[in-house]
matplotlib code that plots the C-alpha trace (Angstrom):
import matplotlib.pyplot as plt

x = [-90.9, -92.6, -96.2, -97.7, -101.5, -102.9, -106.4, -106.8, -105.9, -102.4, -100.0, -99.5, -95.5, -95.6, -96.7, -94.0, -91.1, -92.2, -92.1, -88.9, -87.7, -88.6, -91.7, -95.4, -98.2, -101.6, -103.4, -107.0, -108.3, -111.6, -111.6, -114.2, -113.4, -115.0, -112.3, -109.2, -110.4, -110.5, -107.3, -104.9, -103.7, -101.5, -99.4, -96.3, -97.3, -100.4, -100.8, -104.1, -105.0, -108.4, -110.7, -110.6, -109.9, -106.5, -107.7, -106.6, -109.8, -107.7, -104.0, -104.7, -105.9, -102.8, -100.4, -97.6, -97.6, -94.4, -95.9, -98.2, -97.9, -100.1, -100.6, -100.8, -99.7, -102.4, -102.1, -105.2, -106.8, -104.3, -103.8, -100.2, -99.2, -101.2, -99.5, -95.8, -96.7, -96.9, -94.2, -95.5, -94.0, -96.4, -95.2, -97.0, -95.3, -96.6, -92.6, -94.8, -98.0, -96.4, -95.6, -99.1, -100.8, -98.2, -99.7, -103.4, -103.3, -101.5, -104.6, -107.0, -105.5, -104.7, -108.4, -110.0, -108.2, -108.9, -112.4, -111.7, -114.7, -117.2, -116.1, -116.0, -119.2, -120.7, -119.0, -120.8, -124.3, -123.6, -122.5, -119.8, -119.5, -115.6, -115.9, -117.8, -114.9, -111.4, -108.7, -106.9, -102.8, -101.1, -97.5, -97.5, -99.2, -98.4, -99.1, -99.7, -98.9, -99.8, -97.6, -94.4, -93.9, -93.6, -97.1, -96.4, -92.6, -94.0, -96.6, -94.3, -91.8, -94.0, -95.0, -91.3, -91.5, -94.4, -92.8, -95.1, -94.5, -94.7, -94.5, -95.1, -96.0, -95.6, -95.9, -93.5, -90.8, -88.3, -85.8, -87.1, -86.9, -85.2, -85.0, -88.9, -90.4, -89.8, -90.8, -93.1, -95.6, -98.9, -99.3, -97.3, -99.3, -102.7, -101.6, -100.4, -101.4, -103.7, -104.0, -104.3, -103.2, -103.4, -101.3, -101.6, -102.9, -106.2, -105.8, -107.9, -106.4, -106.8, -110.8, -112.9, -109.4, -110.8, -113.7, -115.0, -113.2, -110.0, -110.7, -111.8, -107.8, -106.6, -106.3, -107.4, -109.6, -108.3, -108.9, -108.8, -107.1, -107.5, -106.1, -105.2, -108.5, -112.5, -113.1, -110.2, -112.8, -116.3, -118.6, -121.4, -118.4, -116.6, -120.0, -120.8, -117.3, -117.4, -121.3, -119.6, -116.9, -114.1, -113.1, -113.1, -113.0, -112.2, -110.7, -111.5, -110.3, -111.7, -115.3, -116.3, -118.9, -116.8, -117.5, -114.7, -112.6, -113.2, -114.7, -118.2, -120.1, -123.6, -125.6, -129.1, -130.8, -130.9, -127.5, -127.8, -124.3, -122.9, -125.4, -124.2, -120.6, -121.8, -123.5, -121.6, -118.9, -116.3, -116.1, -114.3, -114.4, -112.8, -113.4, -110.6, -107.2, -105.6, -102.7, -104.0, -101.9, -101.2, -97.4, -98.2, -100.5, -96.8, -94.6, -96.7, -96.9, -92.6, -92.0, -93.6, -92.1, -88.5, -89.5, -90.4, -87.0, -85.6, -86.9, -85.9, -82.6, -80.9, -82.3, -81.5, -78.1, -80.2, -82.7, -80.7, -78.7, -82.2, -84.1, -81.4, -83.1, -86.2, -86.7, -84.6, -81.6, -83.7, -86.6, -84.6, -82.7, -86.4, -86.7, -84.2]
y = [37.1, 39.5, 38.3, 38.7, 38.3, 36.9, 38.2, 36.3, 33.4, 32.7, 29.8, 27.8, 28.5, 31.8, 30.6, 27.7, 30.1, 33.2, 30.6, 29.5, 33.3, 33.2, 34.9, 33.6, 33.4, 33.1, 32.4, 33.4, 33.4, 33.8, 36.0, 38.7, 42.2, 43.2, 40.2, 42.1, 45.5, 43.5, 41.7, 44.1, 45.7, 42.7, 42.2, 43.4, 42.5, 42.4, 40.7, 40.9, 40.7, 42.6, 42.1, 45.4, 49.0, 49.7, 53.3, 55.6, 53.9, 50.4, 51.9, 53.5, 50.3, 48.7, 50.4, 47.4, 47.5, 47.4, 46.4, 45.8, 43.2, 43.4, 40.1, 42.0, 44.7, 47.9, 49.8, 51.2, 50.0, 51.2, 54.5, 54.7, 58.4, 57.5, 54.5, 56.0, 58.7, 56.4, 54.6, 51.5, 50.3, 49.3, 46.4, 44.9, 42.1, 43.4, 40.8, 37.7, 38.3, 40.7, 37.9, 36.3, 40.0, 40.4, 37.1, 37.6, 40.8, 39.2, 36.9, 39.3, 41.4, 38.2, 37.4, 40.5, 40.9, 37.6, 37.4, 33.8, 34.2, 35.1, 32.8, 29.8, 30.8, 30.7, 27.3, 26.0, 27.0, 25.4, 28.5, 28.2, 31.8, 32.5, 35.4, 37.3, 36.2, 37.4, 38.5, 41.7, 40.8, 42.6, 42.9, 46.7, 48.3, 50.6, 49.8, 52.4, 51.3, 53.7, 53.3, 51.2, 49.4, 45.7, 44.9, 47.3, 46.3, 42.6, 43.1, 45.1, 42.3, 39.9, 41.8, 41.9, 38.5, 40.5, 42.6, 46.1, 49.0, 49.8, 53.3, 53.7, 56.9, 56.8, 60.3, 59.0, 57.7, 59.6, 57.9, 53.8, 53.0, 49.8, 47.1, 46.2, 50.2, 53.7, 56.4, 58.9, 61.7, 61.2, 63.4, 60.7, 57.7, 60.0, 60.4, 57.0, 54.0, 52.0, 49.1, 51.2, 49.2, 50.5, 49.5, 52.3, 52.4, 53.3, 57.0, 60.5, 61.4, 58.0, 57.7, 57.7, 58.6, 57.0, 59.0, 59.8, 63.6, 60.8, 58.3, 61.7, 63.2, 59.7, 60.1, 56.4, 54.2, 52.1, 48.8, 49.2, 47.1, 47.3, 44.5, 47.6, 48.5, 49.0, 52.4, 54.0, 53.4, 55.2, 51.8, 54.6, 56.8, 52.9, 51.7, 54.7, 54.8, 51.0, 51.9, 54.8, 52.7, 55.2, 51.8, 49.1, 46.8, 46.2, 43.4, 44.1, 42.3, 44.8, 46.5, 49.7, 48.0, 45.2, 45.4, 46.4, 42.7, 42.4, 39.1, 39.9, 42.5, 44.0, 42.7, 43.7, 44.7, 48.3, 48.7, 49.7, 50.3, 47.0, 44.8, 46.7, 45.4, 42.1, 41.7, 42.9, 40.3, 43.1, 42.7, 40.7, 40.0, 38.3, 38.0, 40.0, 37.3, 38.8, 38.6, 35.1, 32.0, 28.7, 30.5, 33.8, 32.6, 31.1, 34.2, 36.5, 35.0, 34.3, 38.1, 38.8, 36.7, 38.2, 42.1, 40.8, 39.2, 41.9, 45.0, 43.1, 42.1, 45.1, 44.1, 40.2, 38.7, 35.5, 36.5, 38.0, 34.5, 32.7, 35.7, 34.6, 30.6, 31.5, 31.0, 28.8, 30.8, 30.9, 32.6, 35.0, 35.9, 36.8, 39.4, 41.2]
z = [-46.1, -48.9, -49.5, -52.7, -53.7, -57.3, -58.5, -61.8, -63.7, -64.5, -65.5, -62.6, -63.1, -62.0, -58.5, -58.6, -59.6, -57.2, -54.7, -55.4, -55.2, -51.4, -51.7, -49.7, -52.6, -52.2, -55.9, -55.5, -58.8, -57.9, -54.9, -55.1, -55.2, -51.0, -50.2, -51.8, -50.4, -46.7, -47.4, -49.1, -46.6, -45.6, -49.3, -50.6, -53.9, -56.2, -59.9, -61.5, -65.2, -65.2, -62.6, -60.7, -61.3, -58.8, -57.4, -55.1, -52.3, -52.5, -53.0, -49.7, -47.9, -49.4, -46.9, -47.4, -51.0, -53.2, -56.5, -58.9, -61.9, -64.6, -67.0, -69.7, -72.0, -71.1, -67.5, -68.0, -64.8, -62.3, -61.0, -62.0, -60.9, -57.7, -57.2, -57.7, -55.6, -52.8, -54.0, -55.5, -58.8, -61.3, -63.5, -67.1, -69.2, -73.1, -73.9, -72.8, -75.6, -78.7, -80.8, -80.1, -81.2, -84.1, -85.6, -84.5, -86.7, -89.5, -89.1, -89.2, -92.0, -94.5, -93.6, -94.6, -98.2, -99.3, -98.1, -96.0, -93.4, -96.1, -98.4, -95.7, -94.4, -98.1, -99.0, -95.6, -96.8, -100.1, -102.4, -104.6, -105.6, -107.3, -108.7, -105.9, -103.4, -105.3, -102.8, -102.9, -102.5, -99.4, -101.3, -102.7, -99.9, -97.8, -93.7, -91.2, -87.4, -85.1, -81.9, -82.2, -78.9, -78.3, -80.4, -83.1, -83.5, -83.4, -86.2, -88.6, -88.3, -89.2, -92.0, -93.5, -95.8, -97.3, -99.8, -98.2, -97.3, -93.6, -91.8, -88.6, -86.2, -82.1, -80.4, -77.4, -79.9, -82.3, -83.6, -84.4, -87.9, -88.2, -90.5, -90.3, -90.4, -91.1, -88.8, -90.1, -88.9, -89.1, -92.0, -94.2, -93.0, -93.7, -97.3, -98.2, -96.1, -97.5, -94.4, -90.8, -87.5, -83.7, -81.4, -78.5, -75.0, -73.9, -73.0, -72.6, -75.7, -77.7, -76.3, -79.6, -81.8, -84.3, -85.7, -89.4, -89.0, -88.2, -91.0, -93.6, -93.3, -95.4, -99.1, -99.5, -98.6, -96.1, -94.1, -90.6, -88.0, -84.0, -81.6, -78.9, -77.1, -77.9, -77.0, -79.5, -82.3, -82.1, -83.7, -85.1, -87.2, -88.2, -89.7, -90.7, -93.1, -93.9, -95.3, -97.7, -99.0, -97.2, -95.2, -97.5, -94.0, -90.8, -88.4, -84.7, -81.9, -79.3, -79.5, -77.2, -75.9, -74.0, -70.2, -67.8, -67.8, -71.5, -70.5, -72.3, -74.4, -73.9, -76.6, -77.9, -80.6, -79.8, -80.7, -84.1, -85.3, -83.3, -85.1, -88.3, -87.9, -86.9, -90.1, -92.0, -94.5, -94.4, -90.8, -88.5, -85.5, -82.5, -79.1, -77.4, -77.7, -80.4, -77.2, -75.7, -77.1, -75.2, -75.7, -74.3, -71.7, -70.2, -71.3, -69.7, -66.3, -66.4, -67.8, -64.5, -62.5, -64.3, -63.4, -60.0, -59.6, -61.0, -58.6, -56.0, -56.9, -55.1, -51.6, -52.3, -53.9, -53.6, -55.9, -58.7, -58.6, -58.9, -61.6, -64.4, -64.1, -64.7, -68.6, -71.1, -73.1, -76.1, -74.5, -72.4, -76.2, -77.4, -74.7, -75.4]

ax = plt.figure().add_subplot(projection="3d")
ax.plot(x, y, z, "-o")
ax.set_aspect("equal")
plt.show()
């Protein structure tokens, strides 16, 4: 029987249905990272969300392994070349949480234009200031997405009742324009976007992408959107541009500073340019669940479950019968 170990949180389904697939689970949520290092060595499977970094030290103690899930959309903490090289395939599930993101950032973005934080907040301490709080109206503008996967796909569909523009750039894909976006270089969304949203992975080449020589190459000023990762925006060149006027504002889901799991951020008073944005009423800011809904927090965990059932469908007739079972016809139609 293939064993299969659980580092983090997840829906309580995923255990049911892997179970149901013939495999032996153990869910330790809160197991401590000398525990997995002792222990891994016996699994044919791993599924974490973010607690550890998956390095060559613990891919060699895992001499049994098969796979590795991640509950989530970024592979950033796994050493997938290493990992492949010693034949382990890596699975993430970005179908379980892109309609969650897609949303979040329509949030964010309808947020910033018309001013609804600061005005809220203002209204709560007793000011009734109109004229101070006008909104800006999204239809007519033209929105950059930069990287057109499963979250940017999901945000520029959502954007299509809009009546916008929206043109989209993703160095890995030729070829995507659709009904929702057209494909452009980078060139085209530096000269006419006037909203900005990432939706890329956390890379050498994306680290600090977002600088002012970055932000200076836009004809416009621009609002910014990020719901991808912290570190793809340098805070001291964003505040720095939001100060000048060059971005007119900026909704963050992710900060640089967020520790490893993304489950806090180092705060003190030191920090200048953080305490800036924090400050500032043309910035907002959530807490890193821009992909979190009680929706996704299910999808996630069964898109997992699916890929799991899936690799192994070859080496079990049993499974593929049972993989097809695991979601209801019209979520297995959203995946596709």
């Amino acid at each position: 029987m293939k064993s299969i170990l659980i580092i983090d949180e997840l829906h309580n389904d995923l255990v049911t249905k892997l179970v149901e697939l013939g495999f032996q689970v153990d869910y330790k949520p809160l197991i401590k990272t000398e525990e997995i290092e002792n222990i891994i060595h016996s699994y044919n499977g791993l599924i974490l969300r973010s607690k550890v970094k998956v390095e060559k030290a613990l891919i060699d103690k895992a001499i049994k392994l098969e796979f590795i899930g991640r509950a989530g959309s970024g592979l950033e903490n796994i050493d997938i070349s290493y990992a492949e090289k010693k034949g382990i395939k890596c699975f993430n599930s970005p179908e379980g949480n892109r309609d969650s993101v897609g949303e979040h950032t329509i949030g964010l973005l309808l947020n910033l234009l018309n001013k609804i934080s600061k005005s809220n907040s203002e209204v709560k301490k007793a000011i009734w200031n109109r004229n101070n709080n006008w909104g800006t109206e999204l239809k007519g503008k033209t929105i950059g997405i930069i990287g057109y996967g499963n979250m940017g796909r999901s945000f520029a569909k959502k954007l299509s009742g809009f009546e916008v523009n929206v043109i989209a750039y993703d160095k890995f894909k030729k070829d995507f324009s659709d009904n929702f976006v057209k494909e452009v270089e980078m060139e085209t969304i530096f000269e006419q976007a006037d909203i900005l949203s990432l939706h890329i992975p956390l890379t050498k080449e994306t680290n600090q992408m977002i600088s002012s020589e970055f932000l200076n190459k836009f004809k416009k000023s621009i609002y910014l959107i990020n719901t991808s990762r912290g570190q793809i925006v340098n805070t001291k060149e964003l505040a720095e541009n939001i100060d000048t006027g060059k971005v007119l504002g900026a909704g963050l889901d992710v900060l640089e500073i967020e520790n490893f799991g993304f489950e806090n951020i180092a705060l003190n008073n030191s920090n200048k340019e953080l305490n800036y944005l924090l400050n500032s009423d043309k910035v907002i800011i959530t807490p890193h669940v821009a992909g979190w809904s009680q929706e996704s927090y299910y999808k996630i965990s069964m898109v997992l479950a699916d890929k799991i059932a899936n690799y192994y469908t070859k080496k079990s007739p049993k499974l593929k019968a049972q993989s097809s079972k695991l979601f209801p016809p019209s979520f297995e139609k959203g995946l596709r």
